[in-house]
N, C-alpha and C positions, 0 to 999 in steps of 0.2 A: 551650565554644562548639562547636557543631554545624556542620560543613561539607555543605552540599548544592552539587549542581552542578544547572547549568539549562542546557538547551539546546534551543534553538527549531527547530523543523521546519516550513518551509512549501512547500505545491502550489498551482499553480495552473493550474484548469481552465475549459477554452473549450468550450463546444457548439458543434455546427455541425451542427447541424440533425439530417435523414434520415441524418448520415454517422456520428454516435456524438459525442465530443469528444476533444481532447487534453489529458493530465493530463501537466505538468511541475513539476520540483522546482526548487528551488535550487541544485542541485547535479549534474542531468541530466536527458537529451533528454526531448522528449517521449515517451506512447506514448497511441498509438490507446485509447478507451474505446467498446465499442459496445453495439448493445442497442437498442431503444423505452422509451418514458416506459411502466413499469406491467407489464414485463414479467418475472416473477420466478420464470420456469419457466428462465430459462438459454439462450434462444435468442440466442443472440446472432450480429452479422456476423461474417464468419471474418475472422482474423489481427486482431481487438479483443476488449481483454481486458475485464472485466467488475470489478465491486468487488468482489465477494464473495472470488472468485479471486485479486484484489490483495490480498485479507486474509488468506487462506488462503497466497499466495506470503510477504505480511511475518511473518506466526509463521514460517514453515520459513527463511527469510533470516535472523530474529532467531537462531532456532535454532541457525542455523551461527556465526554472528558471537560467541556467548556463551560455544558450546563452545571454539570457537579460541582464545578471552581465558584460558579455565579452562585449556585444554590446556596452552599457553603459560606462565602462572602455574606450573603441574604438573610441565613438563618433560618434557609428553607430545609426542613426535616423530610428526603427524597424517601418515601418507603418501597419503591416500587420504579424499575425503570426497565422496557424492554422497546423495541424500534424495529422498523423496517425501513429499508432503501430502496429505490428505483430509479434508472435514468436510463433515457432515450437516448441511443445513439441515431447520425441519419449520416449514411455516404451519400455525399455531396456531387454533385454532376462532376466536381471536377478530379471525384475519386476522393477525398481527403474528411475524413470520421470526423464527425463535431458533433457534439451533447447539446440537447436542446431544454431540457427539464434532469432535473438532478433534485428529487424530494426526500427525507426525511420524515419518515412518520412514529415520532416519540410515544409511548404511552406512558405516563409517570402518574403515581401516586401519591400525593403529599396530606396531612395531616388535616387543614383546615382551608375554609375558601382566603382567610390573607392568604398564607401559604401560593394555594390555586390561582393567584391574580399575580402574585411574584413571578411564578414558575409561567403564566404566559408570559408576563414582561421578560424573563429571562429569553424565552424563543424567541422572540420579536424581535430582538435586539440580534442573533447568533449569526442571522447569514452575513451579516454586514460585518459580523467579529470572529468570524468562524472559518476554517478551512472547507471552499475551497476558494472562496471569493475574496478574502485577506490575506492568504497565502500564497496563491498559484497565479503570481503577477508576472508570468516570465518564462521562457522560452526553453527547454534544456539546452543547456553546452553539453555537447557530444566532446570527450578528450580520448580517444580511440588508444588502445597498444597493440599494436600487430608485431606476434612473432612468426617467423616461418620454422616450422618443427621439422628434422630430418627423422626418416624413420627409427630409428633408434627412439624420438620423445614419442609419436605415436603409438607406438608396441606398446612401451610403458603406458601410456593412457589406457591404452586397450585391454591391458594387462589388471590395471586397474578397475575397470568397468568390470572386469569378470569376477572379480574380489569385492568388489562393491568396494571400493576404498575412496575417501576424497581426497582432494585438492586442497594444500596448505596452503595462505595468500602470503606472499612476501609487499613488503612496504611499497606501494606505487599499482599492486591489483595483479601481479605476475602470479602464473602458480608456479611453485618452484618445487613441486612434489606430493607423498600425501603420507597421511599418518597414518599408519597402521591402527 
């Protein structure tokens, strides 16, 4: 018998119009998304982050999170751990975005050179066991809810935007109002 683990991950995102949207988890705050619909040169509002950027921060998050598992396992003693990201985008002649380099650059500190020869073998091993390359084998399924709002839900939304209030999700991604 084959043991697999399954663990579900969900976000949930609000637009608010000219101002970008708020992207939150189940597990923490929100943060600012900003940007125009169609803009994929990178301009974005300041202090909102963008998807792409959110992609490029979860490989270097996944990155740190894997080493430390490996380290840990290894009995490598990590003193010291900070990273930067980078990856190319290129639009494509036929219009459609693809990454061409997606790097990771770790700087860690560990105790002693065994230590220092673990902690390379632990990289060397990561893209092959590491998101995005063991994880992102797969295409999203889009499962859309369109409702149509008569004016009466609009006001209230609008009403709410002036309040700053949010959007409460009911079971299936609906908003069904907001909390004071």
């Amino acid at each position: 018998m084959t043991y697999v683990a399954i663990t579900e991950f969900e976000t949930r995102l609000q637009w608010q119009r000219r101002c970008g949207a708020l992207l939150s988890g189940d597990r923490a705050s929100a943060i600012p998304l900003g940007g125009e619909p169609g803009d994929m040169a990178g301009n974005w509002n300041e202090g909102q982050w963008n998807p792409e950027t959110l992609l490029i921060g979860a490989v270097e998050g996944r990155t740190l999170l894997a080493f430390l598992e490996q380290a840990r396992a290894l009995g490598v003693e990590v003193l010291f751990y900070q990273s930067s990201a980078v990856a190319r985008r290129v639009d494509g002649p036929d219009g459609l975005p693809h990454y061409t380099d997606l790097i990771v650059r770790p700087h860690v500190a560990v105790r002693s050179e065994r230590e220092a020869a673990l902690a390379r073998g632990i990289f060397e091993a990561l893209p092959e066991r590491c998101f995005p390359s063991s994880m992102l084998r797969l295409t999203p399924r889009i499962e859309p809810i369109i409702d149509t709002w008569d004016e009466h839900h609009a006001a209230a939304l609008e009403e709410d935007r002036r309040h700053r209030q949010t959007w409460r999700w009911r079971e299936g991604g609906r908003a069904s109002g907001y909390e004071p």
